[in-house]
N, C-alpha and C positions, 0 to 999 in steps of 0.2 A: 506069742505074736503081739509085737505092737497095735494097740488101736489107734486111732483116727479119731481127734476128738472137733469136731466143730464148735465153734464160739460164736453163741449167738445172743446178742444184745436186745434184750427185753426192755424197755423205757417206761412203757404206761401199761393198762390194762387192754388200752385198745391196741395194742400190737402183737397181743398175746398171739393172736390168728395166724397173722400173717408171719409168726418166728415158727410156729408149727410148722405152718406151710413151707418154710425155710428147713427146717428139720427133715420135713419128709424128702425135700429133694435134696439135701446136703445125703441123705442116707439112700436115695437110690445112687448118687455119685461114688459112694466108696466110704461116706464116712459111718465109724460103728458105736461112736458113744456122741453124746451132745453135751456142751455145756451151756447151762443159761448162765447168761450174765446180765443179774437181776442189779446192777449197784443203783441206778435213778429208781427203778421201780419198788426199791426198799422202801423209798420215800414217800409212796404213796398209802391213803389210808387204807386199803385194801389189797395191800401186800401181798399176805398170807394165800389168799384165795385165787390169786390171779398167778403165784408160784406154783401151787396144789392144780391148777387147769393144766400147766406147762409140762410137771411132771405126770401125771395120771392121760397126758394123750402125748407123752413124748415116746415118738416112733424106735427111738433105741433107750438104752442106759441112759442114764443123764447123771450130771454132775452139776450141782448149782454152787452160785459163785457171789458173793456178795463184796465184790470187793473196794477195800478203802481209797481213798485217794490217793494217801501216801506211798504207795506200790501201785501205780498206773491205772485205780478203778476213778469210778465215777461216786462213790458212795461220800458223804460229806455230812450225815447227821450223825446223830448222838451211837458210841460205842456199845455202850450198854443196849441201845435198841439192835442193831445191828444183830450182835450176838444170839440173844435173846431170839430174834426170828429167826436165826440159823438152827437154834435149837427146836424152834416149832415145827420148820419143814422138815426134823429128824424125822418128829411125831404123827407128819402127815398120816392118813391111812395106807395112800399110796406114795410112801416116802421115796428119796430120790438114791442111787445107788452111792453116790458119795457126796459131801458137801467140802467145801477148800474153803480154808481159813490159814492167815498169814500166820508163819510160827512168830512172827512179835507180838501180833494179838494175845493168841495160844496162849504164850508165856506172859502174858499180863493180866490175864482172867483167871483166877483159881476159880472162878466162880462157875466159869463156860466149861475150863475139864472136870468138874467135879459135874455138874449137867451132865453134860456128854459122857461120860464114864456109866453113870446111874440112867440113862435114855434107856428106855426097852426099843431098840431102832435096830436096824440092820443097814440102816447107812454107816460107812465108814467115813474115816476123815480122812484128807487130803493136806499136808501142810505144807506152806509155801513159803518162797524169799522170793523176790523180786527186785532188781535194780537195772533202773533205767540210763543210768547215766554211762555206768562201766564194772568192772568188775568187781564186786564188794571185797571187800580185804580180808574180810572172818568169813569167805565162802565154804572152805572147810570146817569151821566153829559150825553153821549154820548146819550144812547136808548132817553132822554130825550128830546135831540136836535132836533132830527128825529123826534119823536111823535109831537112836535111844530112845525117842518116845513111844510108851507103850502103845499107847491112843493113835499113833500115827501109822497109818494102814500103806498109805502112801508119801513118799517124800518128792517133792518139788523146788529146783530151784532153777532161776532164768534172769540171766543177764543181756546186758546191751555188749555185744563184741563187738571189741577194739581193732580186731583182724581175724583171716580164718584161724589164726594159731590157737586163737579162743574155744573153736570147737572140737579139738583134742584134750584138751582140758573136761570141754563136757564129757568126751567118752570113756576117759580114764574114771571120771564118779564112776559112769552108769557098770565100768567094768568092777568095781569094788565094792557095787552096791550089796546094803545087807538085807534091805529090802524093797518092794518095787517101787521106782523113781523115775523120775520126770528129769532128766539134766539140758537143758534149753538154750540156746546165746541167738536174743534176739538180734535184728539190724538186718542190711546185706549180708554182713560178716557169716550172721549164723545158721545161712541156709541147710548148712551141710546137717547143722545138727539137729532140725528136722527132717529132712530125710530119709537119714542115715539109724534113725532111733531103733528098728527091727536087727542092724547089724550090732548095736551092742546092748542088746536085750531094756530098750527103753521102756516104762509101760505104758506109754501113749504121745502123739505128736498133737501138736494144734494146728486145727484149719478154718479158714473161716470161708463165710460163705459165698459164695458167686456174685459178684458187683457188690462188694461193699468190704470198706477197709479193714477189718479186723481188729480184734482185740490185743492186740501186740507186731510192733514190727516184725517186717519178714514173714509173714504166715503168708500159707499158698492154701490155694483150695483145696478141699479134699478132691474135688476130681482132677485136678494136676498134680498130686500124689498119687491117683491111680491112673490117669494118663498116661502122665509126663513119666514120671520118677519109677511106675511098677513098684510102688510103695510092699504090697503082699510079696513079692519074688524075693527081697532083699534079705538075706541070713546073714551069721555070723562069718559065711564061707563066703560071702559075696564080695568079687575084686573089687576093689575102686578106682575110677578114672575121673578124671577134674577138667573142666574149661576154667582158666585162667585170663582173667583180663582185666580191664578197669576202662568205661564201666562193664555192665557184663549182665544187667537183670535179663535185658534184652535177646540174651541168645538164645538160636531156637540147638543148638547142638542137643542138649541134652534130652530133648524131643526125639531127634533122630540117634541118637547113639542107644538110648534105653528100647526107644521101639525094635531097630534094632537086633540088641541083646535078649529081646525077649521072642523077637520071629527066629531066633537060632537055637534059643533055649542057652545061650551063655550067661552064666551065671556073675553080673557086671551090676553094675552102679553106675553112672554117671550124674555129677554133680556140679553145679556150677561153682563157683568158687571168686571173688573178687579181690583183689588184689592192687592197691594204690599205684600208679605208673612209675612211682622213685626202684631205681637200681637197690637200693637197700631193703624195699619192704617184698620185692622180687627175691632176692637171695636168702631173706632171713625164713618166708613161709614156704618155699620149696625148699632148704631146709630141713624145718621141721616136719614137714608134712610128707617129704622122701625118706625121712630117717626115721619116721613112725614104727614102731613094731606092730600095734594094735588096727591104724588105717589100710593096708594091702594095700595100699595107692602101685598102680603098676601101668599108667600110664596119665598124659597128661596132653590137652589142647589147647596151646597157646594161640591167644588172641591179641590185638592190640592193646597197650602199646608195648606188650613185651619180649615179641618175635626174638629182636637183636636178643635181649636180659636172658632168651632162652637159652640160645648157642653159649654164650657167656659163662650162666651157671655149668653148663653140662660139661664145658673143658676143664671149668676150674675143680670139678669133682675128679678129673682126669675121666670121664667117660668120652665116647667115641659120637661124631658126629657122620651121615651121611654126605658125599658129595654136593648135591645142592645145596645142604646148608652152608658147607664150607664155599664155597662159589659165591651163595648172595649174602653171609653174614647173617645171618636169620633162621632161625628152627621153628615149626609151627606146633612140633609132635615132641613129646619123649617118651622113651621107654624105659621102665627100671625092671631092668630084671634081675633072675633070682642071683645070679651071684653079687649084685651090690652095683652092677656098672650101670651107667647113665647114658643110653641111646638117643643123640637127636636128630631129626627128620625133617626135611621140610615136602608135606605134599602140597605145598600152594603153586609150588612151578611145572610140575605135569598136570594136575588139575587145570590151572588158566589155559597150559598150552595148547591140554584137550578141548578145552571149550572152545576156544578159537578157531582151532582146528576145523571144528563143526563146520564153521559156518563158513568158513574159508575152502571146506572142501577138499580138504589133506585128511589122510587116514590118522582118524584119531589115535588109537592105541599103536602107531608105529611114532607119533607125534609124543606123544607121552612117554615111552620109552625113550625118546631122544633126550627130551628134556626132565627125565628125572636121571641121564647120565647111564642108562642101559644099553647095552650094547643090543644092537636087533639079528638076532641068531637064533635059527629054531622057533622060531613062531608058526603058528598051527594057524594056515590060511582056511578061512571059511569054505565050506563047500561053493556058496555063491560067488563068492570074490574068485574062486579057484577056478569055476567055470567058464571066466571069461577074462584072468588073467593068468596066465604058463609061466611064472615065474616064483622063483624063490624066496624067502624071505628077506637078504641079503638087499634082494635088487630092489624090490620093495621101499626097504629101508633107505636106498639108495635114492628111488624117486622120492620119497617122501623127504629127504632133506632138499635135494634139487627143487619143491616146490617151495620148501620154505626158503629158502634161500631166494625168491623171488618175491618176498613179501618185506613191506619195508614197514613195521609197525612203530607206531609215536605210543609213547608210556607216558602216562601224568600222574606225576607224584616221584618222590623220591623217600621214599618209608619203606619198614617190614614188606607190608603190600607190594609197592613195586621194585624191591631187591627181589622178591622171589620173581614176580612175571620179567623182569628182566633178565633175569638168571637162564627161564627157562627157554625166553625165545631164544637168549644169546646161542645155548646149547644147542637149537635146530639150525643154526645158522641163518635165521633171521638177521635183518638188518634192524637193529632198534634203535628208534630215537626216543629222548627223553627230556622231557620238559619238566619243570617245578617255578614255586612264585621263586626260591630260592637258586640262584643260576648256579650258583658255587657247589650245591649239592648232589647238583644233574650234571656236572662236570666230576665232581669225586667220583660218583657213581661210574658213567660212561669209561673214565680211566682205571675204575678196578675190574669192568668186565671185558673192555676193548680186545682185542687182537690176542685171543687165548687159545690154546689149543684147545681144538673141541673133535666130533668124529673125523675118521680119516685122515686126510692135510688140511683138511679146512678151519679156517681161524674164525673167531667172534668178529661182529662188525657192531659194535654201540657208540652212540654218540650222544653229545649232550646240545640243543638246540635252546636255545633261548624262548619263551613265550611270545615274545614280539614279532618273531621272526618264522613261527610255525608255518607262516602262511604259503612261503615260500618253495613248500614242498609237497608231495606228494605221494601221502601212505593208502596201502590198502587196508590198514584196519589200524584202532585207536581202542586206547586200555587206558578205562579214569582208574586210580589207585588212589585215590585220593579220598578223605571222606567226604566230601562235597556231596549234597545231597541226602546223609544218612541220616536213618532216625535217631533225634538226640545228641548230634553233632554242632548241633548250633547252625551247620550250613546247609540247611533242610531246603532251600530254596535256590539255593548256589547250582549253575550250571557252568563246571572248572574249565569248557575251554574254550578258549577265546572266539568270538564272533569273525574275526578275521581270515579263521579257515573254514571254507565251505566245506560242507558234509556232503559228500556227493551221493548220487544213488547207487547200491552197491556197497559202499562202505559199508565195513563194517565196524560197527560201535560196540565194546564191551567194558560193563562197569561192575568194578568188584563189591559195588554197595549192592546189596538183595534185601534192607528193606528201609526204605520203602523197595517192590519190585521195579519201578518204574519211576528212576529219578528224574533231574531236571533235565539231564545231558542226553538221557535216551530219549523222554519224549521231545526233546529238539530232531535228535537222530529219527526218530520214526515219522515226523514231518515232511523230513528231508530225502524217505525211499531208503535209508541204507539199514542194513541186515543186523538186527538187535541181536545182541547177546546179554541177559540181565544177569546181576550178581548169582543167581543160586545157580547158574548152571557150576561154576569156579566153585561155590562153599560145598553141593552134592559130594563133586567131585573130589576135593581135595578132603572132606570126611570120609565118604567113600575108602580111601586108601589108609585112615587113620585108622578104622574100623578095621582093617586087616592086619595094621601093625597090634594093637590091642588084644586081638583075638587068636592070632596065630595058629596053631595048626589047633586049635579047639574051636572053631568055627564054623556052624554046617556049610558053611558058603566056602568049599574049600575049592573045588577043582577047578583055580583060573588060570590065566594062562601071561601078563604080564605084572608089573609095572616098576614099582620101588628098586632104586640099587642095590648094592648092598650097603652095609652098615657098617662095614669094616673102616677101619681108619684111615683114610686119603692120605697118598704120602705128602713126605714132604714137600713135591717139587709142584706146584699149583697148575703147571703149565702143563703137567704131561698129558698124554692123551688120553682126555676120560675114558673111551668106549674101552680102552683097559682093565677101567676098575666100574666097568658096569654088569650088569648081571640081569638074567630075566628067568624068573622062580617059577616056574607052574606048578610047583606043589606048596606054595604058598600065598596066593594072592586071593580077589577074589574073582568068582564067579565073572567071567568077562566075555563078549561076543567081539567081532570082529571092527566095533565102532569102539571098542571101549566102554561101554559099559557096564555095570559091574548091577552085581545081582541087588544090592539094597539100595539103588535108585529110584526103581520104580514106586517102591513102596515110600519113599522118602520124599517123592515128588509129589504125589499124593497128600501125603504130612503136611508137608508146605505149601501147596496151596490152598489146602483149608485152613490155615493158621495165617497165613497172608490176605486171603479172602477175608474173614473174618476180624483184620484188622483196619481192613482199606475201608 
């Protein structure tokens, strides 16, 4: 089992206290070894003594760390002192369980292994490579050196990745290793390969501790390792699943996908993963990272800006795309499964439509099957609904378009985002208007979803309205698509639309940003009396349904009752009538009531708002 090692930064003697006190609660979090990192406090004249406190009241194992500047410590006097008190804390009484010294050092002191060889200790050594810049060129030279050193108990190496492709690399060492090793790629890039350390037999991850930067980029706390990640559940047998995006630190998915995998007992991973927004650095890491033998990667949630890059890759592999994505251009989901094909999905257009749905007062889950392109047949009406409605599911489905069809929705934005919510109204028969700063774009748009066959005889109605001109019309509900207002978007303050149309009471206002929860546009809309819909109802939802493609029929949340179409290949003819090629699965979905929703909501609502609380 991988440990959990915390890094905590000792400076003076007087903070010897307070890094205990760090220690102890870094170990009620989940973490099971400590490392001090003693490199300023080397410096001082009483050293020795204020290490020997650290070790002799450290709440777990401990691993002390003296490290140089040259490889990212703080340490700056003389080598010889250095060593030399590496060698004293061997000899403590109560010596530390291991000490880490860089293998350049190592191989420079005959003087430190012929010490250390001759120590009566039971500490072992720890040897290290470290490069901060990028990938050292003799990485294999080094892991190499380690694995043949006798004196080397444990080998260590940890770079700055260049991209995630980097941390396939770390787990092809950890899979060859000859003995136990640390294989690390700091940055964004290399989250994965902390994480991931238990799935290929790593012998410890680093964490550092709660409100304070850590000792290497990319380190997460030990308790978002057993939070977030379910760092203990992760084995060699454990699938892997990826959020995909740029940027991407900020996503709560993997919060929700592990939680989860772990209220079902499915045995999943989710990881986040970053990925630059160019078309090239998209096709080259999905890629490598779908053609891994060693990752199990078996599914994947694309985020902005690579929705379009998603449908793209997955044709160019020849795999099969559902309906909606072929509709809005856009995949938000992939599947790889075991025969080698490439499934892409979009649930971002039955999720919005559901959402809206809500609040507009149309039956969610007959709204949802519309616009994921399902045909509404054999749905299993509620005992309550059935009480005091005598009809069908057919007719149902019937009203449930006749209402949408009375709604005239404005989309803002023309991106991933709103190709899918326009995809999905289009499919209810919604009237959709669509605005952008860009007019050219909101006209492309409008023209590839316009007057398409969709259920029944009835056609798409979208159109493209100019910004200037919004004012002139009258919706009953409004969808920002746009990032305006998100955190980390630069337009945190921006409210995308224009003062010229009143927001009446009633309206209703829905924004696919969820965090902040409460952006510029909504708290305008909530001034103004109309009916909020904020981002997380649309991101539940439309994970929700990725969570069932991932987990498929090994999911305890098995017995629901709609939503996803099928997967099979859309013909060729774009126009034909979807509800053809739609389909509604109840022995494959999840767990769902008669409003739509689905069993790992409730628990995911919960998730989120204390992780949104907690932010605001």
């Amino acid at each position: 089992m991988s440990l959990i090692a915390v890094a905590i930064t000792v400076e003076s003697a007087e903070q010897v206290a307070f890094a205990l006190e760090s220690a102890h609660a870094a170990a009620k979090r989940g973490a099971t070894i400590v490392e001090w990192r003693v490199d300023a406090l080397a410096h001082t004249d009483n050293a020795l003594e204020s290490v020997a406190l650290l070790v002799k009241n450290s709440p777990l194992p401990c691993i002390v760390t003296i490290r140089a500047a040259a490889e990212g410590g703080a340490y700056v006097g003389h080598e010889s002192a250095r060593l030399e008190l590496l060698i004293a804390v061997c000899k403590l009484t109560v010596p530390p369980s291991y000490i880490d010294l860089e293998l350049a050092a190592f191989q420079a002191s005959a003087e430190f292994q012929k010490q250390f060889a001759t120590a009566q200790t039971s500490t072992r050594l720890i040897l290290s490579a470290h490069d901060f810049q990028t990938r050292p060129a003799d990485l294999s030279k080094r892991i190499g050196a380690m694995w043949n050193e006798p004196l080397c108990a444990v080998a260590k190496i940890a770079w700055l990745a260049r991209s995630v492709r980097d941390n396939l690399e770390a787990f092809e060492l950890l899979r060859h290793q000859s003995k136990p090793t640390i294989a690390l790629c700091m940055g964004p890039f290399g989250i994965a390969s902390r994480v991931l350390a238990p799935k290929f037999g790593g012998f410890l991850t680093y964490a550092r501790p709660d409100n304070e930067m850590g000792t290497a980029p990319g380190q997460l706390t030990a308790q978002e390792f057993i939070n977030v990640y379910s760092f203990a559940r992760i084995t060699p047998a454990t699938k892997l699943f990826a959020v995909v995006g740029w940027p991407i630190e900020h996503s709560l998915s993997p919060l929700l996908h592990n939680a989860a995998f772990s209220a079902t007992q499915f045995n999943g991973a989710y990881v986040p993963m970053a990925i630059p927004p160019e078309w090239e650095h998209f096709k080259a890491s999905l890629g490598e990272m779908s053609g891994s033998t060693i990752l199990n990667l078996r599914g994947v949630s694309v985020t902005l800006p690579h929705k379009e890059h998603a449908l793209r890759w997955c044709k160019q592999q020849g795999g099969d795309a559902d309906l909606v994505s072929e509709w809005c251009g856009a995949a938000n989901t992939l599947i790889f499964s075991d025969n080698g094909v490439t499934h892409a999905f979009n649930t971002d257009a039955p999720a919005a439509v559901a959402a809206l749905a809500g609040a507009l007062e149309i039956n969610q889950q007959h709204s949802a099957a519309l616009a994921s392109g399902g045909a509404i047949a054999n749905v299993e009406i509620s005992s309550a609904r059935a009480a005091h409605v005598n009809v069908d599911a057919k007719t149902i489905a019937s009203q449930t378009l006749d209402q949408w069809r009375q709604q005239c929705v404005l989309v803002l934005g023309a991106g991933g985002a709103a190709r899918a919510v326009i995809a999905g109204l289009a499919l209810t028969g919604a009237h959709v208007v669509i605005a952008n700063r860009t007019h050219d774009k909101a006209k492309q748009l409008a023209k590839h979803f316009n007057a398409r066959a969709i259920i029944g005889s009835h056609q798409s109605r979208v159109e493209a309205v100019a910004l200037g001109n919004i004012a002139a019309h009258s919706f009953t509900a409004i969808v920002n698509c746009t990032s305006a207002g998100m955190t980390g978007s630069g337009a945190e303050s921006i409210d995308p639309l224009p003062t010229t149309l009143e927001i009446k009471t009633r309206m209703v206002l829905m924004d696919t940003v969820y965090r902040p929860r409460e952006t510029p546009l909504l708290r305008r809309a909530r001034a103004a009396g109309a009916v909020i819909v904020d981002g997380t109802e649309m991101f539940l939802r439309q994970a929700a349904l990725q969570f069932e493609l991932f987990t498929q029929d090994d999911c305890a949340w098995s017995n629901a009752t709609v939503v996803m179409a099928s997967h099979d290949l859309p013909g060729k003819n774009k126009q034909t009538n979807i509800a053809e090629r739609g389909r509604i699965a109840p022995e494959k979905s999840l767990s769902t009531n008669s409003s739509g929703t689905s069993a790992p909501l409730s628990l995911w609502r919960e998730l989120l708002n204390q992780q949104l609380n907690a932010q605001s």
